[in-house]
C-alpha positions in Angstrom: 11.1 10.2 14.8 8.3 11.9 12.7 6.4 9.7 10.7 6.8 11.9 7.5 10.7 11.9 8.0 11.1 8.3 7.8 12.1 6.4 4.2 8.6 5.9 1.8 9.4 2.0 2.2 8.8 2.5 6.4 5.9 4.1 6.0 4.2 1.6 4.0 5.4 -1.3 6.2 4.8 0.8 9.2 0.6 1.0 7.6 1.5 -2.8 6.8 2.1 -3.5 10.4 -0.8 -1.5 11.5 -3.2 -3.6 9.0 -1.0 -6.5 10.4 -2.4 -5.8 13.9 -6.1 -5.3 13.1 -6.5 -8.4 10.9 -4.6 -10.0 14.7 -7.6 -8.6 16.3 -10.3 -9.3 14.3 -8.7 -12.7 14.0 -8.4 -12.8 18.3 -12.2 -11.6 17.9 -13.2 -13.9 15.8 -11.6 -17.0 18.1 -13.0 -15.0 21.2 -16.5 -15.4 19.9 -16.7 -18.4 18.0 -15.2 -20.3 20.7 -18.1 -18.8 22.9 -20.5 -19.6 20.0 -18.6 -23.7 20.4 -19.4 -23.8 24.1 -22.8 -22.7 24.0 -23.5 -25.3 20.7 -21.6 -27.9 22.8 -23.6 -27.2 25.5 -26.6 -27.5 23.6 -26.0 -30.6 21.7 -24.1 -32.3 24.9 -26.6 -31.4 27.4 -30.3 -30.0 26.5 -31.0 -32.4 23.9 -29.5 -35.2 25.6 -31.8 -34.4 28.8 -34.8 -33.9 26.3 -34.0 -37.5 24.9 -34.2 -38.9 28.5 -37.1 -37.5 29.2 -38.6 -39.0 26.0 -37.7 -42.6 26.8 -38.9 -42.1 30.5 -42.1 -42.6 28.8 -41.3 -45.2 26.5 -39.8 -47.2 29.6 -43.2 -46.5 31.3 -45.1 -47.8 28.8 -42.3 -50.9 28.6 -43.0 -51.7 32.0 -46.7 -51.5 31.9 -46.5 -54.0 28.9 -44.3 -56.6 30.9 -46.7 -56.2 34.1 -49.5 -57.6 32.2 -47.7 -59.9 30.5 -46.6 -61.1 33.8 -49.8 -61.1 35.2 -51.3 -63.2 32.3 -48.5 -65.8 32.9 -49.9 -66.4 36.9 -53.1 -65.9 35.6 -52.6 -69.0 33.2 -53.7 -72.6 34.2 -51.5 -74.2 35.6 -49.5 -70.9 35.9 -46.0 -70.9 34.1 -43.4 -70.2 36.5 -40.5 -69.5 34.6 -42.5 -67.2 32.0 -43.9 -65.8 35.3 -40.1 -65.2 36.6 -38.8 -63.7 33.1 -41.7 -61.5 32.7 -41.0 -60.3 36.4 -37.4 -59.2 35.5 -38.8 -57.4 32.9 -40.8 -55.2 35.0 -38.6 -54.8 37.4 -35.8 -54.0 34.5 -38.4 -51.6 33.0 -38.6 -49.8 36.6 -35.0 -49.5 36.9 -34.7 -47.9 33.4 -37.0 -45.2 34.1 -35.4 -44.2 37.4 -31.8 -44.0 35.2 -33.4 -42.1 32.3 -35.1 -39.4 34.6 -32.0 -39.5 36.7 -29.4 -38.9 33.3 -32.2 -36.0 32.7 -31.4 -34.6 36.6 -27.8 -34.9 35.6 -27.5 -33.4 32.0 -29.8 -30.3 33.9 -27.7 -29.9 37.0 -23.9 -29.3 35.0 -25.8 -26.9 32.6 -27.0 -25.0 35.9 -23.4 -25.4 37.4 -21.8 -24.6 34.1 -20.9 -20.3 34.8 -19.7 -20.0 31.3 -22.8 -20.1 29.6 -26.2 -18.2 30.1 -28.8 -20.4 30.9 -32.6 -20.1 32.5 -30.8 -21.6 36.0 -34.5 -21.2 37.7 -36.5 -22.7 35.5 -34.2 -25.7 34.9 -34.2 -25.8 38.6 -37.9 -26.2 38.5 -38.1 -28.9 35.9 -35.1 -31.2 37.8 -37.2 -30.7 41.4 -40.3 -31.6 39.3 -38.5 -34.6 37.6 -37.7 -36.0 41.0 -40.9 -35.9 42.4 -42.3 -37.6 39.6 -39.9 -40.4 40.1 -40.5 -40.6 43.7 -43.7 -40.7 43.3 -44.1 -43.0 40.9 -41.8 -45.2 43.3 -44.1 -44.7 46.1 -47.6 -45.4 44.3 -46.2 -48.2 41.8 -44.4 -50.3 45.0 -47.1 -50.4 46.7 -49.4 -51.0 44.2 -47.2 -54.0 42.9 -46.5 -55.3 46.0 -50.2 -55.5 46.4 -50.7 -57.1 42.9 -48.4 -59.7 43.6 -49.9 -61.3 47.1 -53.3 -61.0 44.7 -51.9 -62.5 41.9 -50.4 -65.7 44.2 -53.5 -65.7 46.5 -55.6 -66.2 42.8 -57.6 -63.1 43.5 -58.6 -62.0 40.0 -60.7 -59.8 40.2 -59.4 -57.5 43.5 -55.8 -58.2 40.7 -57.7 -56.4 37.8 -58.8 -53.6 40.3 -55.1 -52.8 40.8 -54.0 -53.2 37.4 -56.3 -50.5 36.7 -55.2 -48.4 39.5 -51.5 -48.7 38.3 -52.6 -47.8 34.5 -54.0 -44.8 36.5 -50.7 -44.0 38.1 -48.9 -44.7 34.5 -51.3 -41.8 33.1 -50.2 -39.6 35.5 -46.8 -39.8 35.6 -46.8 -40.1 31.9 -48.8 -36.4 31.5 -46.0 -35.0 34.0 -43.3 -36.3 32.1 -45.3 -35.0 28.9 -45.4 -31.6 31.1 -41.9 -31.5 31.7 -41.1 -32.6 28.2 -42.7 -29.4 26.6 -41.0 -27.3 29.3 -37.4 -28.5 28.5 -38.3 -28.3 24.9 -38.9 -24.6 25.5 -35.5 -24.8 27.4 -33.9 -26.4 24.2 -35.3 -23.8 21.9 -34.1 -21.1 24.0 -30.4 -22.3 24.0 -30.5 -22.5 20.1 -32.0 -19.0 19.6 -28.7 -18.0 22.0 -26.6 -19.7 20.0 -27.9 -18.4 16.9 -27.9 -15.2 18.4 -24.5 -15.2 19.6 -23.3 -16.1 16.1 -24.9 -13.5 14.3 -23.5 -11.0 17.2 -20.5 -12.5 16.5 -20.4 -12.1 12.3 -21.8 -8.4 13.5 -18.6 -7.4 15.0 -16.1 -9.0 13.0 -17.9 -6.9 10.2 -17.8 -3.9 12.5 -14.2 -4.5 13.1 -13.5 -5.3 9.4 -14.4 -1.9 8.4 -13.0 -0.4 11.5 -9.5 -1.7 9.9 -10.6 -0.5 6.2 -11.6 2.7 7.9 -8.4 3.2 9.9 -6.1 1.9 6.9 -7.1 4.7 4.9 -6.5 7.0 7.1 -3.3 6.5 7.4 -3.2 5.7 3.3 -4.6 9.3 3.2 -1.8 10.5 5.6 1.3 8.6 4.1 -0.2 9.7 0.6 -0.1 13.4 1.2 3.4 13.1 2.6 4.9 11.5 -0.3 3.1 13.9 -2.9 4.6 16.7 -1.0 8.3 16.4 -2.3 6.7 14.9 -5.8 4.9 18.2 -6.5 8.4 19.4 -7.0 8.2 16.7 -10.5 5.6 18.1 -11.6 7.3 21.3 -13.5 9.2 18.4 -15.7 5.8 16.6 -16.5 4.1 19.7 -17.7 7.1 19.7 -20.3 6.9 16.0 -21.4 3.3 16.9 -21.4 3.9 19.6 -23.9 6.2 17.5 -25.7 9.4 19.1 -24.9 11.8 16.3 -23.5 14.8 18.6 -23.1 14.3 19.3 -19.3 15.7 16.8 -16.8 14.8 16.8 -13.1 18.0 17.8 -10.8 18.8 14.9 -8.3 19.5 16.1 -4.9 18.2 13.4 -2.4 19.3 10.2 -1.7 15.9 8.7 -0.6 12.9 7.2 -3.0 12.1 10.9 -4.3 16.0 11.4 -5.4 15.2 7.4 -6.9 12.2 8.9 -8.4 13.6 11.3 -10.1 16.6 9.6 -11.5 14.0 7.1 -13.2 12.4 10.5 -14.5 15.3 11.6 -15.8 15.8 8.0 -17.4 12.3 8.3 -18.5 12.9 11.4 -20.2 15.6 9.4 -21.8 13.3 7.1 -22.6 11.1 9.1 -24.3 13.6 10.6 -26.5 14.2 7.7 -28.1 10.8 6.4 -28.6 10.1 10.1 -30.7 12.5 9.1 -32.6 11.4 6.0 -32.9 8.2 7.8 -33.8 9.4 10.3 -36.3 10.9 6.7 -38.0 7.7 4.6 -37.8 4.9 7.4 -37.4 4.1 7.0 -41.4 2.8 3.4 -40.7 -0.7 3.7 -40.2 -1.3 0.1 -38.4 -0.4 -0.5 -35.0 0.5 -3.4 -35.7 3.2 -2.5 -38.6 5.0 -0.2 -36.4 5.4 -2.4 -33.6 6.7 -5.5 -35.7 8.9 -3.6 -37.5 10.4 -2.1 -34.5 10.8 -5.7 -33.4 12.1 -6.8 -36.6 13.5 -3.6 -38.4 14.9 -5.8 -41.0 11.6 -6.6 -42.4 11.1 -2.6 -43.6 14.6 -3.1 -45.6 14.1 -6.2 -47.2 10.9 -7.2 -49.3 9.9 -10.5 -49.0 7.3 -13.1 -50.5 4.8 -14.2 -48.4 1.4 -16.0 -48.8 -0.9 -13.0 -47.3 -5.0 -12.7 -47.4 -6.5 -9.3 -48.5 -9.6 -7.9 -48.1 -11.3 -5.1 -50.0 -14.4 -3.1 -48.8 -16.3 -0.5 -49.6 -19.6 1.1 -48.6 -22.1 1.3 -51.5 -24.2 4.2 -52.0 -21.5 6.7 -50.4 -20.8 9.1 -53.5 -24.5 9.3 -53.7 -24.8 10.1 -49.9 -22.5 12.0 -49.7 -23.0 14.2 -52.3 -25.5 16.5 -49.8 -23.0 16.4 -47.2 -20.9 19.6 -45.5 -17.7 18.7 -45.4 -17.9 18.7 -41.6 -20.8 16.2 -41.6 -18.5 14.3 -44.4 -15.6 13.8 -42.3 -17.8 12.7 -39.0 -19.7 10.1 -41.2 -16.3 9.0 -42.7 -14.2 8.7 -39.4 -17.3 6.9 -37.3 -17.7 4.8 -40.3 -13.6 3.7 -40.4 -13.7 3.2 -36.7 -17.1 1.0 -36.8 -15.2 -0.9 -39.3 -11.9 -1.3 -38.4 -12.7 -2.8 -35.4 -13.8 -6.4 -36.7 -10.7 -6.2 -38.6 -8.2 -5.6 -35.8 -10.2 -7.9 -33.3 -9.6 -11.0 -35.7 -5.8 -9.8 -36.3 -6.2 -8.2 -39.4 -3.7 -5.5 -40.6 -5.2 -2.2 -41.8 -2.8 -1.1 -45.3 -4.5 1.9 -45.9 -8.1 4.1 -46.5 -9.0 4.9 -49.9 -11.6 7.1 -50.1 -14.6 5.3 -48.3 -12.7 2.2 -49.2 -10.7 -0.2 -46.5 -7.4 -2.3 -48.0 -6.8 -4.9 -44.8 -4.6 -8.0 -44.6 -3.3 -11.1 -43.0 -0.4 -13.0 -42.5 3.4 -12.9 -41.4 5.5 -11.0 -40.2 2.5 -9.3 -38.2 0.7 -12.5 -37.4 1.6 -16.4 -37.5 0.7 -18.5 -40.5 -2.9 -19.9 -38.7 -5.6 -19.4 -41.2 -5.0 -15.7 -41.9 -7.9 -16.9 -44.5 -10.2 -18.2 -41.8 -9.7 -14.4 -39.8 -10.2 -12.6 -43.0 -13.6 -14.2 -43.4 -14.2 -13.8 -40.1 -13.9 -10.1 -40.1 -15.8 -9.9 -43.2 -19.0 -11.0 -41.6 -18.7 -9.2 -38.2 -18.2 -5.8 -40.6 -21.3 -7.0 -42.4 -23.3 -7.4 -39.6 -22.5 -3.7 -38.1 -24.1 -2.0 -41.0 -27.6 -2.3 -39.9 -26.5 -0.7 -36.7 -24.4 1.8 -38.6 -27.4 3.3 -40.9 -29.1 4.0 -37.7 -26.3 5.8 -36.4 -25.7 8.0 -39.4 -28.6 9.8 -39.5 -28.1 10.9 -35.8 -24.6 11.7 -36.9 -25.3 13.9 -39.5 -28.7 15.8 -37.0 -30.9 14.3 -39.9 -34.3 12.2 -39.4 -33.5 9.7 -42.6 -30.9 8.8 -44.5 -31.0 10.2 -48.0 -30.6 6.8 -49.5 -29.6 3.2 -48.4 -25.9 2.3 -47.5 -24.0 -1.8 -47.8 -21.1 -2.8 -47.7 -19.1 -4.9 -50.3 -16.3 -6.5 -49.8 -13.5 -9.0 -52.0 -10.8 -11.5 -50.1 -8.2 -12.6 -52.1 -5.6 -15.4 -50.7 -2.4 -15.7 -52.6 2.2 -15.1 -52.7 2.7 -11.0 -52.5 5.5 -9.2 -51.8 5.4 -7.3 -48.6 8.1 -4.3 -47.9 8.4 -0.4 -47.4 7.3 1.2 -50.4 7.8 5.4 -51.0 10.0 7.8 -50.6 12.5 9.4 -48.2 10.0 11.2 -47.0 7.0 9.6 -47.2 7.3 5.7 -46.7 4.4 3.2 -46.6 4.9 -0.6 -45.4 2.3 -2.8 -47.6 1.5 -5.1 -50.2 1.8 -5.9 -53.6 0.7 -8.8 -56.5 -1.8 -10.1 -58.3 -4.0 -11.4 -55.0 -4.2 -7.7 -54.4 -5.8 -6.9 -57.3 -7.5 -9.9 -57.6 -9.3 -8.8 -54.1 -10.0 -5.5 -55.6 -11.4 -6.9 -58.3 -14.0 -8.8 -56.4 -15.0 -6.1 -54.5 -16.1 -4.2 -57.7 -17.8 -7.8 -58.3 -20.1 -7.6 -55.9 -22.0 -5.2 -58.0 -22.4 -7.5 -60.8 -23.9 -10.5 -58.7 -26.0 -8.8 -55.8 -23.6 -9.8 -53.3 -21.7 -9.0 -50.0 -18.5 -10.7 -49.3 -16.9 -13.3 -52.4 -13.7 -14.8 -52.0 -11.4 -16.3 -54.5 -11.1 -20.3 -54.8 -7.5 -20.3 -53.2 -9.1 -18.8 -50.2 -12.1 -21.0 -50.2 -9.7 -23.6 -50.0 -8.0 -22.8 -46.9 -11.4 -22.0 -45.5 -12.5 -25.2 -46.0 -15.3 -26.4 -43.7 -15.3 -24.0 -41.2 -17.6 -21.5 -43.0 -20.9 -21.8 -45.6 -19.8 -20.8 -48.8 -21.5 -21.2 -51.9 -19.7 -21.1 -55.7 -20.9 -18.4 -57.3 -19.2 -18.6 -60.8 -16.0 -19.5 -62.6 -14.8 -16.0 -63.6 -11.4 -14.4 -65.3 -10.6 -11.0 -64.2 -9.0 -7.7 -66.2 -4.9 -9.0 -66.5 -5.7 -12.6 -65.3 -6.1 -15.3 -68.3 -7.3 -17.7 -66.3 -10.5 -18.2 -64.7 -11.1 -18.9 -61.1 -13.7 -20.2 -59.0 -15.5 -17.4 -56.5 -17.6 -18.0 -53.4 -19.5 -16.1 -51.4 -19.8 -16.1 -47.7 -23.4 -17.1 -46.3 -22.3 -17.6 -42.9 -20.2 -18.9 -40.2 -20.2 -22.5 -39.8 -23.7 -24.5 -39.6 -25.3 -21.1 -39.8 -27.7 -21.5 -42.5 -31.4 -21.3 -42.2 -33.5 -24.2 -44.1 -34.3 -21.6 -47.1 -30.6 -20.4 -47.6 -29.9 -24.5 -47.3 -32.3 -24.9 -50.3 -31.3 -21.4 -52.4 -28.1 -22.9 -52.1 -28.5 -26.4 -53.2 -30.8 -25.4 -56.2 -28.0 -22.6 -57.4 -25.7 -25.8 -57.6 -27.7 -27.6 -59.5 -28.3 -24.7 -62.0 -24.7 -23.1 -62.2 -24.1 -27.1 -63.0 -26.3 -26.7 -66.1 -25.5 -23.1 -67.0 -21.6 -24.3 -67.5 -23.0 -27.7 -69.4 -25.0 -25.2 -71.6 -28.5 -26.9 -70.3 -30.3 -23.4 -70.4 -33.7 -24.2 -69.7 -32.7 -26.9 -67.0 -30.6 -23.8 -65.8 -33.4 -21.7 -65.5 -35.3 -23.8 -64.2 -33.0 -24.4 -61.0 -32.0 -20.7 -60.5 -36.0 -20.0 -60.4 -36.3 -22.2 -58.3 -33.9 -20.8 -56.0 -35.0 -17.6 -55.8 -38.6 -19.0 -54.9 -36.1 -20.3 -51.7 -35.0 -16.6 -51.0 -36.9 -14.1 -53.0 -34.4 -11.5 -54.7 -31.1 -13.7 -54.7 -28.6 -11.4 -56.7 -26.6 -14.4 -58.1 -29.7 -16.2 -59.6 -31.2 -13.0 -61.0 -27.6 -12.2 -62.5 -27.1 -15.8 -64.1 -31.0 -15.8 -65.2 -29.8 -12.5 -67.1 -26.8 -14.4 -68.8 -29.0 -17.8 -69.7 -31.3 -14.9 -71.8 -28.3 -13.2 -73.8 -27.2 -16.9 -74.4 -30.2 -17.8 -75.7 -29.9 -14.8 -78.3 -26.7 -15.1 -78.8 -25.2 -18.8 -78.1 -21.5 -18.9 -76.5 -18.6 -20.8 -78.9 -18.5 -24.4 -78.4 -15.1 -24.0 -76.6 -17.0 -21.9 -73.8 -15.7 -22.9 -70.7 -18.5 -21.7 -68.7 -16.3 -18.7 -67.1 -17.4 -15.0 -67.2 -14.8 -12.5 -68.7 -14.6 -9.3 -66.6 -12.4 -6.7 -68.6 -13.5 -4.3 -66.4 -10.9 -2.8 -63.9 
């Protein structure tokens, strides 16, 4: 049967199968070669070095015996002669002479099976060479070094000294030269040895060679037939593709017509179900597609109960706002405008949606965000908000650069910074609107309360402050420094706010200092200690040279000083300002 009539599922087992069957024969491969690759090593390590190791201790053995002929010959030479240290030293030597005869005959051995051996490439004539040249060094040596002995011995018994040193020299002659043949043949099996290794380094790499070869032969050959199976199934699925254009256009009113029982006919019946599908998710959409956040429309199409009920929760809410916009903008086309606005929103939404913030809204060139449930669990929504605050804070270097590009200009007509107020506190959350126009958000007195420090950032020179209910749940895990006790427009009491330095351990040693010596003089600001006051916030500005907080509260100690608070002055500043 044609391969383009069978089911989609036998064509993909039938390139499965064909995959299967390479990887079997690069596997086969594979064993083919590295078991040639074994019996080549094995040969090597069994049988050339082994032979080279013989040869080696032929000449140690040599040397052994020459040692225990003397020592013999010392023993007879001795007076009166010691018999039994004559006899011991004699089986010795003639222990010493046997050994060399085994070594260089293991040597003839180890050579002749790697001759015989058909499996494996080897230098057969030149092996051949050194095994007839280590068996006439043996026989030789035999020939000279029994005759020799035998001579040394009836000289030795007879007390002939001196014809005995004459042959000991002439068998330290014959010792030389069998030792430089063995040398010789040494360094010619080394050469042997080195040559096996390169083979079997040789056939290894052949071996990774064609596995890679065959490797990509299989990739090759697989897509092929991916290529051929592909075009056979997008065939009949070219006949969806009237349907998607719709549901591209938007229109989900066309279904696809079912008329085959195989995976197409499947296909389209999940198309048609898909169609379905998307049905209800625009409506879904035309429900939800006021809530601006992401986040919001998902959980409340988890929990649709949350958009009918308000409820209380403890949330965080941030304020920002880029100072210096109206100003900026104010030369602006409105095309320019709208690009600077939308590039800015997106550079600084991201920190807020990265650390699970919820965006409420954009006002102007202003960003309402928060944190907390239903959208996110109760973890240090605070913590986040902070968080996000100083990532946003430390974009807007890299943002002024940006602008002027942005806008086809070489400068920006003035500078640009961003303020921003977090506010921790019980607001109610819920859809708020309309029937036509709905927005899910939040209300109380921490929202305006966050607002509220925003707009404070003006006053002290600063970037992020946070209000002290916030601070609290912050606790350690950030630098913060008290910046004032202060009591908002519709707020009659005052509150501590912070601001932000820096994530945790983050300061350098002058920010350390500005902000132990603002302690020490917002300590005797509150006490009324104006000059010790002073004194303190001078010093920390020598600490970090135009600290806005210091300059502010060195304003305040000089309208005190002209015009002295009531005695009842809590040390808080009154903001009516809203």
């Amino acid at each position: 049967m044609p391969l383009f009539n069978q089911s989609i599922r036998r064509k993909i087992v039938g390139i499965a199968l064909g995959l299967i069957v390479l990887m079997l024969v690069t596997a086969i491969l594979s064993m083919v070669m590295s078991s040639q690759v074994g019996v080549l090593l094995d040969e090597l390590t069994d049988r050339y070095i082994p032979a080279y190791g013989h040869l080696a201790r032929a000449n140690i053995r040599s040397l052994e015996r020459s040692v225990a002929l003397r020592r013999m010959v010392m023993m007879k030479m001795q007076a009166p002669s010691e018999e039994e240290a004559y006899a011991a030293r004699l089986r010795e030597f003639e222990e010493a002479d046997r050994k060399i005869d085994e070594e260089g005959e293991a040597a003839r051995t180890h050579i002749n099976a790697i001759i015989d051996d058909k499996r494996t490439p080897s230098d057969n004539a030149g092996l051949a060479r050194i095994e007839t040249r280590i068996e006439t060094a043996l026989t030789e040596l035999r020939h000279d070094m029994n005759e020799d002995h035998a001579k040394l011995l009836k000289q030795v018994e007879g007390k002939q000294m001196t014809e005995a040193r004459g042959t000991l020299e002439h068998l330290d002659t014959i010792r030389d030269q069998f030792n430089q043949k063995i040398d010789a043949i040494r360094a010619d099996m080394l050469k042997q040895v080195f040559a096996s290794t390169a083979t079997v380094i040789g056939r290894q790499r052949q071996a990774m060679i064609i596995s890679g070869i065959v490797t990509i032969l299989a990739a090759v050959v697989g897509f092929a037939f991916a290529l051929l199976v592909s075009s056979g199934i997008t065939r009949p699925v070219r006949l969806l593709l009237a349907g998607t254009r719709e549901v591209e256009a938007g229109r989900f009113d066309k279904t696809i017509t079912v008329s085959t029982q195989d995976e197409i006919g499947e296909l389209a019946a999940a198309f048609n179900r898909m169609i379905e599908q998307l049905r209800h998710n625009e409506r879904i959409r035309e429900t939800f597609g006021r809530y601006i956040d992401p986040k919001v429309a998902q959980g409340l199409i988890d929990r649709p109960e949350v958009a009918i009920d308000g409820q209380r929760r403890v949330m965080t809410i941030m304020f920002s706002d880029m100072s210096g916009f109206t100003s900026m903008s104010e030369g602006m086309t409105p095309r320019g405008l709208v690009k600077v606005m939308n590039h800015y929103f997106t550079v600084m939404s991201a920190p807020i949606r990265s650390h699970r913030g919820v965006i409420d809204k954009y006002i102007g060139d202003a960003i309402m965000a928060y944190w907390g449930p239903p959208f996110i669990e109760e973890d240090e929504p605070a913590l986040f908000a902070c968080y996000a605050a100083i990532d946003m804070t430390d974009e807007v270097p890299a943002l002024q650069k940006q602008l002027p590009d942005l806008l086809g200009i070489r400068a920006m007509p003035g500078p640009c910074d961003l303020r921003i107020g977090i506010a921790t506190g019980e607001v109610l959350t819920g859809s708020i609107g309309s029937e036509l126009m709905m927005s899910f958000t939040v209300m109380g007195d921490a929202v305006n309360l966050a607002s509220r420090l925003e707009l404070v950032n003006k006053i002290y020179g600063t970037r992020i402050l946070i209000a002290q209910a916030t601070a609290d749940a912050i606790g350690s895990n950030l630098e913060l420094r008290e910046i004032d006790r202060l009591a908002v427009a519709g707020q009659s009491a005052s509150q501590a706010i912070f601001e932000v330095m820096s994530k945790a351990h983050g300061l350098s040693v002058p920010q350390e200092s500005l902000r132990a010596r603002y302690a020490e003089g917002l300590a005797a600001y509150r006490a009324q200690r104006f000059d010790e006051a002073r004194a303190a916030f001078n010093a920390a500005l020598e600490a970090v040279p135009g600290d806005g907080p210091s300059r502010t509260l060195l304003g305040r100690i000089a309208q005190f000083e002209a015009n002295p608070p009531d005695a009842a002055w809590d040390g808080a500043w009154r903001l009516e300002q809203k």
